[in-house]
N, C-alpha and C positions, 0 to 999 in steps of 0.2 A: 504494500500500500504506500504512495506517496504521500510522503510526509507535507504537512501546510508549508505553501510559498508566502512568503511576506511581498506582499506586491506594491508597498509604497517605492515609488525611485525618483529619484531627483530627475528634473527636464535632461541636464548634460549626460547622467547615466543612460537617460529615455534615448536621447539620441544615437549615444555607444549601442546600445543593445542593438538600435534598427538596423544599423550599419553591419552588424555583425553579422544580423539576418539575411541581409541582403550577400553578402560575402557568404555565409554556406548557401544561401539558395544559388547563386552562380558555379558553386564548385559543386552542386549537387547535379546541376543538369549538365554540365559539362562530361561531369564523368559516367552520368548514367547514359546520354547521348552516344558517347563510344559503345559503352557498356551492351548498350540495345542494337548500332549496327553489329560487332561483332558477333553478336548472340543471335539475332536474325539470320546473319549469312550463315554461320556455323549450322544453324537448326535445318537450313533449308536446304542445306547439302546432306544432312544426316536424315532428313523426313521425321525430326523432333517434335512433336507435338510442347513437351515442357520445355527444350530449348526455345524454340519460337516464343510461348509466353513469356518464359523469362525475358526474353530481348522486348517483347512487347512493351510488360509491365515495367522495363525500363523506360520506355517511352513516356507512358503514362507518369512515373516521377518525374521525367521534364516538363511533363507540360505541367505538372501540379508544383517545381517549382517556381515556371516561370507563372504559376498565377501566385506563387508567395511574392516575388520580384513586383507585380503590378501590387500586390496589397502594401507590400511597406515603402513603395516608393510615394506613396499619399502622404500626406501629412498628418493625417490621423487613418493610423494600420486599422486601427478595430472599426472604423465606421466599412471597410468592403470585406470585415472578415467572414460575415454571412453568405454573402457572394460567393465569395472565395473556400469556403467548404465545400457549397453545391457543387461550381466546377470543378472538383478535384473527386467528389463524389459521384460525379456523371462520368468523369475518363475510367476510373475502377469500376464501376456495373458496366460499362464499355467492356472493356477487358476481359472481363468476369463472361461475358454474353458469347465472346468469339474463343477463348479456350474451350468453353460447351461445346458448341457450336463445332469446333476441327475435332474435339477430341470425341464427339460421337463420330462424325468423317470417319475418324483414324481406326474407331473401332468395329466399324459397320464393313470397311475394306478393307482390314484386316490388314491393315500397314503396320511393317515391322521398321523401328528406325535404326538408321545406322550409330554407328561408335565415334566420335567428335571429340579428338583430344585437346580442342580450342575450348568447343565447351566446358569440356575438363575444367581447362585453365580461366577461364572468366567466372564459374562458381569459386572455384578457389580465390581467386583474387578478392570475391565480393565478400569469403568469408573474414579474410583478413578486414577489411575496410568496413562493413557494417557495426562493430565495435565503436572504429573511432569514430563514426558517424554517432553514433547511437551518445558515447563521451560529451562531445560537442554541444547535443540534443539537450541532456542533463544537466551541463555547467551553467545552459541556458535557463533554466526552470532553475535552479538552484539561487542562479541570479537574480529572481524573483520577475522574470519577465515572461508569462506562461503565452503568450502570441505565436510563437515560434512553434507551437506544435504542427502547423499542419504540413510542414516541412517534408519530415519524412514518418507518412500516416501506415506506409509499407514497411520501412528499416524499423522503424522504431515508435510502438503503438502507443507506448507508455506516454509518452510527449501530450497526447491529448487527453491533461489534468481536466478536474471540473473543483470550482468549491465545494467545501461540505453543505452551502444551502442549496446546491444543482446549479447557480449561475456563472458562467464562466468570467473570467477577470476582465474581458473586455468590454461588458455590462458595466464592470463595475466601472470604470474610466470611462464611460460613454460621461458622466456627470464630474468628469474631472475638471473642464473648465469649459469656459464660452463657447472654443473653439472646437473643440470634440463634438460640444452638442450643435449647433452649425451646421458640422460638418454630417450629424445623423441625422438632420431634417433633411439637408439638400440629397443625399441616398437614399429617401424616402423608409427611417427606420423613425419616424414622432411616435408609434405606439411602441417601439420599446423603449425608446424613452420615458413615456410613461409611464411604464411597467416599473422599471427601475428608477422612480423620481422618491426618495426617502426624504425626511427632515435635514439630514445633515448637510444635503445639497443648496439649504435656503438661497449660501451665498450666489452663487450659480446661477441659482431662479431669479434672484432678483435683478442680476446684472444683463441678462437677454431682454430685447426687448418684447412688449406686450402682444403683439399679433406671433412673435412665436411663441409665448407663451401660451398665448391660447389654443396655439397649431396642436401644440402637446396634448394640451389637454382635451384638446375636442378628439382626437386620438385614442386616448384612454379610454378605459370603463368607467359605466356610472359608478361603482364600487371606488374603483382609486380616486375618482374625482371628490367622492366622501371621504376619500382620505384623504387627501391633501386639505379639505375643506376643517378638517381634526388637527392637522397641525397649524391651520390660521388660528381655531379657536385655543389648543395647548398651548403654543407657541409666544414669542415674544412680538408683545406687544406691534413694535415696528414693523416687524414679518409679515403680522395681520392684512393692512390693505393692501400689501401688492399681492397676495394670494388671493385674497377677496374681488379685488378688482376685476380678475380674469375669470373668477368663477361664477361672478353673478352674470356674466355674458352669457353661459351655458344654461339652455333649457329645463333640464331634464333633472336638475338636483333637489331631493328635499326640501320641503318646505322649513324644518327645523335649522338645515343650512343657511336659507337665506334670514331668519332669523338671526342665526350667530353673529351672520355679517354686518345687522342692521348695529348688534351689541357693541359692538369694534368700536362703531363713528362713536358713541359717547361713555367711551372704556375709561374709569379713572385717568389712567397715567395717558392717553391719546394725546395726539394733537387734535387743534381747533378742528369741526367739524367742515370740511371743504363741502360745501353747497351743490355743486358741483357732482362731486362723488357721491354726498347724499341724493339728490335726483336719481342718478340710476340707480343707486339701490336700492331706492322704495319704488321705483319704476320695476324691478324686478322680484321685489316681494311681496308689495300689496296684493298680488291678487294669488296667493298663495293664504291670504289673513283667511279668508272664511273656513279653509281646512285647519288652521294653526293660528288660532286667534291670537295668540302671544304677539304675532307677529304686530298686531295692533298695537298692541303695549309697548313695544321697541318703537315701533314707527310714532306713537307720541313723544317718547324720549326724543327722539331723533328733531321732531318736527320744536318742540321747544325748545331745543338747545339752538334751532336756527332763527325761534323768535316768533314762529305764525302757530299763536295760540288759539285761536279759530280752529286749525286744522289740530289742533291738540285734542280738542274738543268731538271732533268729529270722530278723530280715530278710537276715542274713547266709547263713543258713542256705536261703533263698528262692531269694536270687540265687545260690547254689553249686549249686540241684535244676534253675532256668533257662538253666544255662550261662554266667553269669553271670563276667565277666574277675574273679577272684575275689584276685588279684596285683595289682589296682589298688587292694581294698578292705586287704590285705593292709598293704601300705605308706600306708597313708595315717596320717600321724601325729595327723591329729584323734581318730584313734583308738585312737590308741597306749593311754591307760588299763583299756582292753578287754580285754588282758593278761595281766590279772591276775584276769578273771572265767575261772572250771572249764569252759565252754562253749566259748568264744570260741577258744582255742587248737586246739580240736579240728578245728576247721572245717579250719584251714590243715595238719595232718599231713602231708597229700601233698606241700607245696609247701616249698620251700628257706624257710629262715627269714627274716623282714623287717628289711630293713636301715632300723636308728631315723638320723633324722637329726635329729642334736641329743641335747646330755645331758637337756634339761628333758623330752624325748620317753622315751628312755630308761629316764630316774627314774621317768615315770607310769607306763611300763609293768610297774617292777619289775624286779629286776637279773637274777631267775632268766629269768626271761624276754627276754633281752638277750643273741644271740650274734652280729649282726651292728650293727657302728655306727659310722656317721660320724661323727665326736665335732665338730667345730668347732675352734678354737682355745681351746689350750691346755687340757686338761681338768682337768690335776696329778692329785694323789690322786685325786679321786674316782674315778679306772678300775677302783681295787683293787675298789671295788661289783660290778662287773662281773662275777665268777670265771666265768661260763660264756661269757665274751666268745672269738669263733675271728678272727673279721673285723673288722680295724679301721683307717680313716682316718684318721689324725688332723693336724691343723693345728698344728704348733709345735715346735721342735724343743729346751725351754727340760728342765730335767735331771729336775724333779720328775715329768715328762711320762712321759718317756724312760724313766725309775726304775719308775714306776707299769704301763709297757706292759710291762717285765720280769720282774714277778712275775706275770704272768696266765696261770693253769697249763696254759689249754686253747689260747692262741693260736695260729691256724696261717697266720695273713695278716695283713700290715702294710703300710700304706703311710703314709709319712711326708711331709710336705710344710710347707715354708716360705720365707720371705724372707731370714730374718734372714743377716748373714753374719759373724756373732759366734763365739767360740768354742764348741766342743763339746765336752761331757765322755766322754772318750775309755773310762773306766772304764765309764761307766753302756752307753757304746755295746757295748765289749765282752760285757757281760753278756745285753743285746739279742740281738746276734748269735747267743749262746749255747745261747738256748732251746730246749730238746729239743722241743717242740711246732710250734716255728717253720718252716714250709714254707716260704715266700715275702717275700720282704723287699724293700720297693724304698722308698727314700731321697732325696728329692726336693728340694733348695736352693736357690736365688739362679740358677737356670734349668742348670744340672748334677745330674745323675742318677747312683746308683748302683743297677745292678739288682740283679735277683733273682739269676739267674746267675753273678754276680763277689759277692754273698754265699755261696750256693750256694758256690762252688768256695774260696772263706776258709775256711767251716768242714770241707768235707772237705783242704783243708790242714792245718787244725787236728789234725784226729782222725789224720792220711793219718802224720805229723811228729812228732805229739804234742811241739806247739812248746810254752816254759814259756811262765807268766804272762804275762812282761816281753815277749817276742818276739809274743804273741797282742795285748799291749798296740798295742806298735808299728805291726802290721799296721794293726789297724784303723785306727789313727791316718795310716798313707800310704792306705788306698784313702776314707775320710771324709772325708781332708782337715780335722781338727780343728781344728788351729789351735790347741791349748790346751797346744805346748811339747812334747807327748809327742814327737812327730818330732823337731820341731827343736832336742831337745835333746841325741838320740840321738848315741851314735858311729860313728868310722866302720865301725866292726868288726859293729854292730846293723845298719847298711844295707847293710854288703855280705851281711850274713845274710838280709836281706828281698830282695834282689836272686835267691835259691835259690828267694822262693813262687810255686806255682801259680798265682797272679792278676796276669796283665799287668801291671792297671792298681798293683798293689801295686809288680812292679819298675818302674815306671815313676815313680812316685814317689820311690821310692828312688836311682835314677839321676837323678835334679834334683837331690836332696839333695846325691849323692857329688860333682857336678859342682864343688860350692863347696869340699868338703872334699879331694879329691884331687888332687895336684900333680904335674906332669913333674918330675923330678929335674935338679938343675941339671948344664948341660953338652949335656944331651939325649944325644940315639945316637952313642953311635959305633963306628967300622967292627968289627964283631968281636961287636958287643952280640949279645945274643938275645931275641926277643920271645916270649912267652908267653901266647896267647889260655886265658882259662879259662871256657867258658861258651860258647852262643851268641853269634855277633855277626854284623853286617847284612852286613858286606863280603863280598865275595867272595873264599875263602882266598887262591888263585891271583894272583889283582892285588893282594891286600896282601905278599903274598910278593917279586912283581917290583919294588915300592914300594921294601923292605928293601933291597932285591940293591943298588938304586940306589947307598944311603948304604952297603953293604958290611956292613949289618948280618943277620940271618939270622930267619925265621919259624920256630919254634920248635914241635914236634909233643909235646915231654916238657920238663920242667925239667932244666937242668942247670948247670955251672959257668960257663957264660956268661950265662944267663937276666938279664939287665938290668931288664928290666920285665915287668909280666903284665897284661893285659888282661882287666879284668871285664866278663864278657858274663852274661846272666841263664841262671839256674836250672844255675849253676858244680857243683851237686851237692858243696859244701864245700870245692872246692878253693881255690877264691880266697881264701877264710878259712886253707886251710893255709899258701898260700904267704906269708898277710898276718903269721900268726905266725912264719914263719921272717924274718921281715924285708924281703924283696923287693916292689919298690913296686908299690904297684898304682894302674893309670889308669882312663879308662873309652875306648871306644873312639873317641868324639868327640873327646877329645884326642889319641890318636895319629893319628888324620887330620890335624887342624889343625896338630900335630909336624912330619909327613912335607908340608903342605901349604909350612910357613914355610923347610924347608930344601930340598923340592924340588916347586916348586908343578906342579901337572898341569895339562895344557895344555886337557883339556876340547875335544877334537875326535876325531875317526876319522880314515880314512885321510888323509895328507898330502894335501893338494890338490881334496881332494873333501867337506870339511866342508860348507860351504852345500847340497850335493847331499845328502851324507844326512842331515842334518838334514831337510832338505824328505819323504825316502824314509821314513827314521824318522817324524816327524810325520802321513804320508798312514797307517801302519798303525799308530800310536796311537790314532789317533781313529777307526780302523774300527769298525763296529759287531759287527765279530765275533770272536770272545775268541782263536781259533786267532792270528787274524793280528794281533792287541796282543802275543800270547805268544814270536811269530816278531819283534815289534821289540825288548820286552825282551831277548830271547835275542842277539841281533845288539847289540843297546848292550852289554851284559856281555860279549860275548867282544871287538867291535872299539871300546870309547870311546861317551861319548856327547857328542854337539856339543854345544853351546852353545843356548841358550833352546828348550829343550823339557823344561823345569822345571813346568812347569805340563800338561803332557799326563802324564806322570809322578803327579804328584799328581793327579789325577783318574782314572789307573790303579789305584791303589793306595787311594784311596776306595770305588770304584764295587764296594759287595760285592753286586754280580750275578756280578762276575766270579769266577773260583776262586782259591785259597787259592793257587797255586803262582804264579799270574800277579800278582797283589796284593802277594805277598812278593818275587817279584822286580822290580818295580819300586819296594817302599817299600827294597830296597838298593841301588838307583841312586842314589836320594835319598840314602842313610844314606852313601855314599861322594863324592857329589860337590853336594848343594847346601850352601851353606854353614852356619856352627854356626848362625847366630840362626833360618835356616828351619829347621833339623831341631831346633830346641830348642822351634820354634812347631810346630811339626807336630806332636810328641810330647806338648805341653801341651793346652791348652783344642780344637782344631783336633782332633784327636784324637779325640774322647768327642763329637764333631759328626757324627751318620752324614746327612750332603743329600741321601742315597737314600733314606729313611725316606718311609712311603706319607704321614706328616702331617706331612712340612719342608715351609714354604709358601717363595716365590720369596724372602720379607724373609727365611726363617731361612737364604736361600742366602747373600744378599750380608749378611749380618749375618756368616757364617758368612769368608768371603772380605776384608770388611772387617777384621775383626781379624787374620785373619792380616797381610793387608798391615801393618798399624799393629804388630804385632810386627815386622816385619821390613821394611821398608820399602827401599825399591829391588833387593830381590832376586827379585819375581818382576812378572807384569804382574796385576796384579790384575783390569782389562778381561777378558784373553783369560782366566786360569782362572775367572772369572764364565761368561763365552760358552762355554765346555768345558764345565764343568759342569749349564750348562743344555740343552746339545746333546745331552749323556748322557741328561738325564733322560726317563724316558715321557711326554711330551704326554698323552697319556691322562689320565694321573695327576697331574703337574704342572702342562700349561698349558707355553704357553711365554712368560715375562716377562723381559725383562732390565732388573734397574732398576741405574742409575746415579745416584744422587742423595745431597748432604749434604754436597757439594763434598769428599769422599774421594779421587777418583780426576780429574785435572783431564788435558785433552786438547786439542785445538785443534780438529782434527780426527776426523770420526769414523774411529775402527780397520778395517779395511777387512776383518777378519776376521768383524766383525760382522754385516757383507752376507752372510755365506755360512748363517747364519740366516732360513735364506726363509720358514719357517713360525713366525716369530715373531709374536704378538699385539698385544705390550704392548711398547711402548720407552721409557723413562722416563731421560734426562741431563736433571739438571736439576744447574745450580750447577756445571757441568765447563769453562767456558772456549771453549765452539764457537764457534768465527768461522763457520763454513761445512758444508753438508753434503756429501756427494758426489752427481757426476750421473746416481750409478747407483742412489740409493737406491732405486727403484722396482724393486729386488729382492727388498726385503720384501715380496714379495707380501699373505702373508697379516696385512697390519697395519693391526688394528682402533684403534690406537690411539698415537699419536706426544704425548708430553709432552717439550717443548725450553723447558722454563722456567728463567731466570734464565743465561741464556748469552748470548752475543754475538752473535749472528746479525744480520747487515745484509741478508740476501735468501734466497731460496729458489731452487734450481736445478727446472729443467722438468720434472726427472722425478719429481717428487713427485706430477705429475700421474698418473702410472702407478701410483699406489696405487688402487688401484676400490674399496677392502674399506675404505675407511680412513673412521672415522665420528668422531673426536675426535681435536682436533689444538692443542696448546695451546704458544704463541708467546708467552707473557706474558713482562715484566722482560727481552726481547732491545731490540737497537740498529737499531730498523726505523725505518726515516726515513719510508718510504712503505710500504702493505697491498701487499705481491707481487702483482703480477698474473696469478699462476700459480695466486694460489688459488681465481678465479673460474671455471677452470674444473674445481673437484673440487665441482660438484654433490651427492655424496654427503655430503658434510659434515654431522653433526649439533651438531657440537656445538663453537666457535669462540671459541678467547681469546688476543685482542689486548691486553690491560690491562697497567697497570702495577701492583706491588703495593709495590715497595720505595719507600717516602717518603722516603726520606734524600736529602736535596738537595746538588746539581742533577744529578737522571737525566740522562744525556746527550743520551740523543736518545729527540723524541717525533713521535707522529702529531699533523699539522696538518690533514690532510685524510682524506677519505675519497673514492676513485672511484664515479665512479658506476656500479656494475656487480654491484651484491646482487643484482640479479634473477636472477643467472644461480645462486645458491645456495637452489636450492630445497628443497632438505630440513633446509637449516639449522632448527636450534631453539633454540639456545641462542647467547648472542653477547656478549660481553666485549669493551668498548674502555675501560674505566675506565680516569680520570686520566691519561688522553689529552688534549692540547691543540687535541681540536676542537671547533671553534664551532658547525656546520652537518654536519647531516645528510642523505644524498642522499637522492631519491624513489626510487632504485630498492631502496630497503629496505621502501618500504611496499607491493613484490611478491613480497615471503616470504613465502609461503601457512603456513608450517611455523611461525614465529619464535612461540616458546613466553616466553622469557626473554630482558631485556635488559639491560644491567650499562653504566649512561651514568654510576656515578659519578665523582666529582671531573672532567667536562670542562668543557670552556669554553662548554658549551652554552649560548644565552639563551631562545631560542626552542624548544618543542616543535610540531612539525610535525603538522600534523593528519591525514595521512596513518596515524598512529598507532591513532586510534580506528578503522581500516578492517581493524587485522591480525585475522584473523578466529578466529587461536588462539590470541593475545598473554595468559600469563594471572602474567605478573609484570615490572616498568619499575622500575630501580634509580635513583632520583635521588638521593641523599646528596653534598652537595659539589659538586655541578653548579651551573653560575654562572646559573641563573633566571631569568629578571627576575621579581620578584614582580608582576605583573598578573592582571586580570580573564582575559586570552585562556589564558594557563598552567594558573590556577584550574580554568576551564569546562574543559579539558582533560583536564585531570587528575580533575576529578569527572565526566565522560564517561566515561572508561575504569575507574573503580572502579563508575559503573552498571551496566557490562560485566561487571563480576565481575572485572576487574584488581587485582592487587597492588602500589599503586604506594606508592613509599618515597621521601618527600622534607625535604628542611629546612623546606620553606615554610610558615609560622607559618598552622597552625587549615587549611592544607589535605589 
């Protein structure tokens, strides 16, 4: 098989080769010329049938090479090389037809020929000389100039190469330059030229002029003529009209074509639209619009970018009678000044108004005309323009904004959104709130949200209360979270008033506040006290009652002459304000737990003797998936105690709002009574206002969500297992199942063995946790597509990892591998493999010196990482990975690259950066072997 010619050559080379041609085509017919008299006479004295041919078929090389002689004496060989086969193809079936022809003759008359020791000598001579011909032939294709085959299509067959895509090299230089194609229109070849017209030719195409360009392409197939119409619309900008130009001449293309074309004239980065060129190409689209009404929508662009808004109108009016997606023309803001023409507006009646995006859109359009708008950031005053504004986005949450979205008489939709986490002026928000027009409100910050709903339910507070100024002030100031003093400058008598509103999230604010402000009284309870709940509160009456009994103090259903303390619980209906003014202290009820915790701490089990057991019982109907039977464990914890670490099935009860209201509340009062103050101070805070059942919380906004709680409260829950709960909850469908552990957050040794009991997990992700070791049963993850164990300590892998079949990415970087496990040659599946190290801080402890030799058995590997690995040598059984797509040899100790490399047959990127080289010729030719391949190789080595 002949090896690939490289067939780039410089013009001066282009000219040596011709000349060369022409020089053996002259010493071909000269010698075959003799060659054919001698062998004629000799035959025809001996009655030869194969001497005569022979002398024939000599004949026949003269004339095929005096037609090489007329092909390269052109100035372009390849534009008569077509020609120039035929007749060399007509003298051989010539030939062919009259050796039949005598040698039936010869055997029908039974002619015996005579003995010719001329003949003799002219085979012999031709044996010698067909070699160095054949020499000659080769040095020439070697040279990268494959033209020269039809030379000698007798001596030497091999001469006539083809590329590996079937087209021969003289296609490919028909697009070499002006004058080649030229010269293959005036030979009447314009359909191969257009056969052969690619993207990379642009320069080429643009430099002929237009009537041959069209020759071409009128030439071509409808099919290529869409193609080249694909690289106007891919292609650079500039390329655009002269391709376009010549194609909207053509009848017969696409209507979606002449669309593209119409997109070009008013392309961002274009030039001014030429008048001109727009004419014919709505002269050649329009009437393509009632099959492809888009084409209407272009053709408005078009027609207002030149000014005749009339006709904007009309074409508007086109695509609305074609069916035309009339809501795409709608919103488009290149046409927002349209607006404000008496026509233009009429068209869209039937459809909901267009939302402008951007002021500068807006303004063109006109304020009356402006009732939906994304505004951008910060708009200030200018909104007030706006007065028919109902819909509004805006980016900023800065006061003049705020101010400006309050006086807008007709607003009935708001949504606010920003970064900043500076103060907020709690005034102007109030005012906001306020608005009689205002339906919808949602309030968007530094990745916390106040809805529409918990607005919604403030001002029917408002109106429900008719709270004054100062108390409307405050609210909004706890559920905003301002930050600008109004709260926290408040007393305690204002928050225990906010503790009475309808909006949660308002008491809830307000109970963080009271937390700083309200004190146990010194002495605490004693025997005889009376406690007084006023309000809701999370505990269970009953078990705060037996709590009391304890200290001998008494739960209190009315105030009276013993009442010692009273317990503000939300929406008190005023009493906690009454008893505040008679003077009796008020707590919150966080602190009479932590009270009754310090002088008689709960023990935090069930029945004597059987804690580990129903723990384990409680925990199997926690995490059932069916709400009865979480409702039958809650129920059983509140009446008998709940054990010890089931804090986190809990919390994952009381999140999961699939379940119902009665089940979710009784277990956020499990919580409220026995996890300690810093989790229930974390749970009611930011944890809180985090729903990880939302259909768009992604896996990062689980453990993002998890993460911080841990870091609020840190050794009170397991943060692994409510990660692994939480994701077991969630729908697969909808979620996916990931568990990431990574950011060195949650540090372990070993994997949690709870984690196994996720069999349909996908995604495992510890990275930066501390793993020495996995377990031997990991091969219970069945469904795990993908195992990332980076930046851990792993000195080996256990066997069952082999029991992963599903498992296509599996990533071992920055561990303590002294040797490649042996376990992982036989997970075939593998796509995708990293062995590297990434962290440079010296001295890693332990590296790869070697490599086994046993890649072959990783046949579907593609990817492969051993970077900054301390190996020198690589095995050959890597150059039997049919699949190895990518290789990652940075920073080894490599010297030597293995030739085995240029054989990988999908190899199409080789990382050398920081590999120890040897700079030589044998590395070089290597490495420019494989980027002949079409390899991506990346190395230090200077200029290669």
């Amino acid at each position: 098989m002949n090896s690939p010619i490289n067939l780039t050559v410089s013009p001066r080379r282009r000219a040596q080769l011709n000349r060369r041609s022409l020089n053996l085509a002259y010493a071909t017919a000269g010698y075959n010329l003799a060659e054919g008299v001698v062998a004629v006479t000799a035959g025809t004295a001996a009655s030869s049938t194969a001497l005569l041919g022979f002398g024939l078929d000599s004949f026949v090389e003269v004339s095929s090479a005096l037609v090489v002689v007329w092909q390269f004496r052109s100035r372009v060989p390849e534009a008569r090389e077509r020609l120039a086969l035929r007749l060399i193809a007509v003298s051989f079936f010539a030939l062919a037809a009259w050796v039949t022809v005598d040698a039936a003759r010869s055997l029908l008359g039974a002619e015996q020929a005579g003995t010719s020791p001329v003949g003799i000598a002219v085979a012999a001579t031709s044996v010698v000389v067909m070699p160095l011909r054949r020499h000659d032939c080769s040095a020439d294709l070697d040279d990268g100039y494959r033209n020269a085959r039809p030379r000698f299509r007798k001596v030497v067959p091999g001469c006539h190469t083809r590329r590996p895509d079937g087209r021969t090299g003289s296609v490919r230089r028909m697009w070499q330059d002006v004058a080649a194609v030229r010269e293959c229109l005036r030979t009447g070849q314009a359909a191969a030229l257009a056969r052969s017209l690619k993207r990379e030719n642009a320069a080429t195409w643009r430099a002929l002029e237009p009537v041959e360009r069209r020759q071409i392409l009128a030439a071509g197939s409808a099919s290529k003529r869409e193609e080249v119409a694909g690289f106007a619309s891919a292609g650079r900008v500039a390329e655009a009209p002269v391709l376009f130009d010549d194609l909207v001449t053509l009848p017969d293309l696409r209507a979606k074509t002449y669309c593209a074309a119409l997109e070009t004239l008013y392309h961002e980065y274009a030039d001014p639209i030429d008048p001109e060129r727009a004419r014919v190409y709505l002269a050649a689209a329009l009437p393509h619009g009632p099959a492809y009404p888009k084409i209407f929508h272009c053709a408005a662009r078009v027609y207002f970018a030149l000014g005749d808004r009339d006709r904007v109108v009309r074409m508007v009016a086109a695509g609305k009678r074609h069916d035309g997606s009339l809501w795409l023309i709608r919103d488009d803001m290149a046409l927002a000044p349209m607006w404000s023409h008496p026509g233009y507006a009429e068209l869209f009646a039937h459809l909901d108004p267009p939302l402008f995006r951007g002021m500068e859109a807006a303004r063109a359009a006109g304020p009356a005309a402006v009732r939906r708008l994304r505004a951008g950031g910060r708009p200030g005053a200018r909104l007030r323009e706006f007065v028919n504004l109902e819909w509004v986005d805006v980016w900023g949450d800065d006061e003049e904004t705020l101010a400006a979205l309050a006086d807008l008489p007709r607003l009935a939709r708001l949504e606010v959104s920003a970064h900043a986490r500076g103060p907020l002026p709690t005034g102007t928000l109030t005012r906001l709130v306020q608005v009689p027009s205002l339906e919808e409100f949602t309030f968007e910050r530094g990745g916390e949200a106040v809805r529409p709903g918990q607005i919604r339910a403030l001002r029917t507070d408002f109106a429900r209360r008719d709270l004054p100024a100062p108390e409307r002030l405050l609210h909004v100031a706890l559920l905003f979270g301002t930050g600008d003093g109004t709260a926290e400058q408040s007393g305690v008598r204002d928050l225990v008033a906010a503790m009475d509103s309808g909006v949660p999230a308002v008491r809830q604010a307000a109970q963080r506040l009271l937390a700083d402000r309200l004190t146990v009284p010194e002495g605490g309870l004693r025997p005889g006290d009376g406690v007084l709940p006023a309000g809701k509160i999370n505990s269970d009456l009953a078990v705060l009652a037996d709590r009391l009994a304890e200290l001998g103090a008494t739960l209190q259903r009315r105030p009276g002459p013993a009442t010692r303390l009273v317990v503000v619980g939300e929406q008190h209906k005023g009493r906690a304000l009454a008893h505040l003014d008679a003077g009796v202290p008020l707590i919150l009820e966080s602190q009479l737990r932590d009270l009754l915790d310090r002088v008689a701490p709960q023990p935090l089990s069930g029945v004597a003797g059987e804690g580990e057991e129903l723990a384990a019982r409680l925990r199997a109907l926690l995490t059932s998936p069916d709400e009865a039977t979480i409702k039958l464990a809650v129920d059983l914890a509140r009446q008998g105690g709940l054990p010890p670490g089931l804090l986190e099935e809990l919390i994952v009860v009381g999140k999961d709002t699939r379940l119902g209201r009665p089940v979710r509340s009784g277990a956020q009062k499990l919580l409220a009574e026995h996890a300690p103050a810093a989790l229930r101070d974390a749970l009611a805070g930011a944890f809180a206002r985090t729903n990880v059942f939302r259909d768009s919380a992604t896996s990062w906004d689980v453990m993002s969500a998890v993460h911080d709680l841990a870091e609020l409260c840190p050794g009170t829950i397991d943060g692994v297992r409510l990660l692994t709960l939480l994701i077991a909850r969630r729908d697969p469908d909808r979620f996916g199942r990931r568990l990431d552990v990574s950011g060195g957050w949650m540090t372990f040794t070993h994997l949690p063995p709870y984690v196994l009991d996720l069999t349909d997990l996908g995604h495992l992700r510890i990275e930066q946790a501390g793993l020495v070791e996995l377990p031997d049963d990991i091969g219970r993850l069945t469904g795990l597509h993908t195992l990332d164990l980076g930046r851990n300590r792993l000195t080996s892998l256990p066997a069952g990892i082999a029991e992963l079949r599903d498992l296509r990415h599996l990533d071992l970087s920055n561990n303590h591998l002294a040797q490649v496990p042996e376990v992982l040659f036989a997970m075939g599946g593998l796509v995708r493999l990293s062995l590297g190290l990434s962290n440079w801080k010296p001295p890693w402890p332990v590296h790869l010196t070697t490599l086994p030799d046993r890649f072959d058995g990783l046949t579907g590997l593609a990817h492969l990482d051993i970077s900054h690995q301390h190996v020198a040598a690589l095995p050959d059984s890597m150059g039997a990975m049919p699949n190895l797509v990518g290789l990652n040899l940075r920073g080894t100790r490599l010297r030597r690259l293995p030739d085995w490399l240029t054989g990988l047959p999908k190899l199409r990127q080789l990382l050398l950066e920081g590999a120890s080289l040897d700079d030589d010729a044998t590395n070089r030719d290597l490495i420019a072997r494989l980027r002949g391949r079409g390899v991506t190789v990346r190395t230090d080595l200077a200029d290669a």
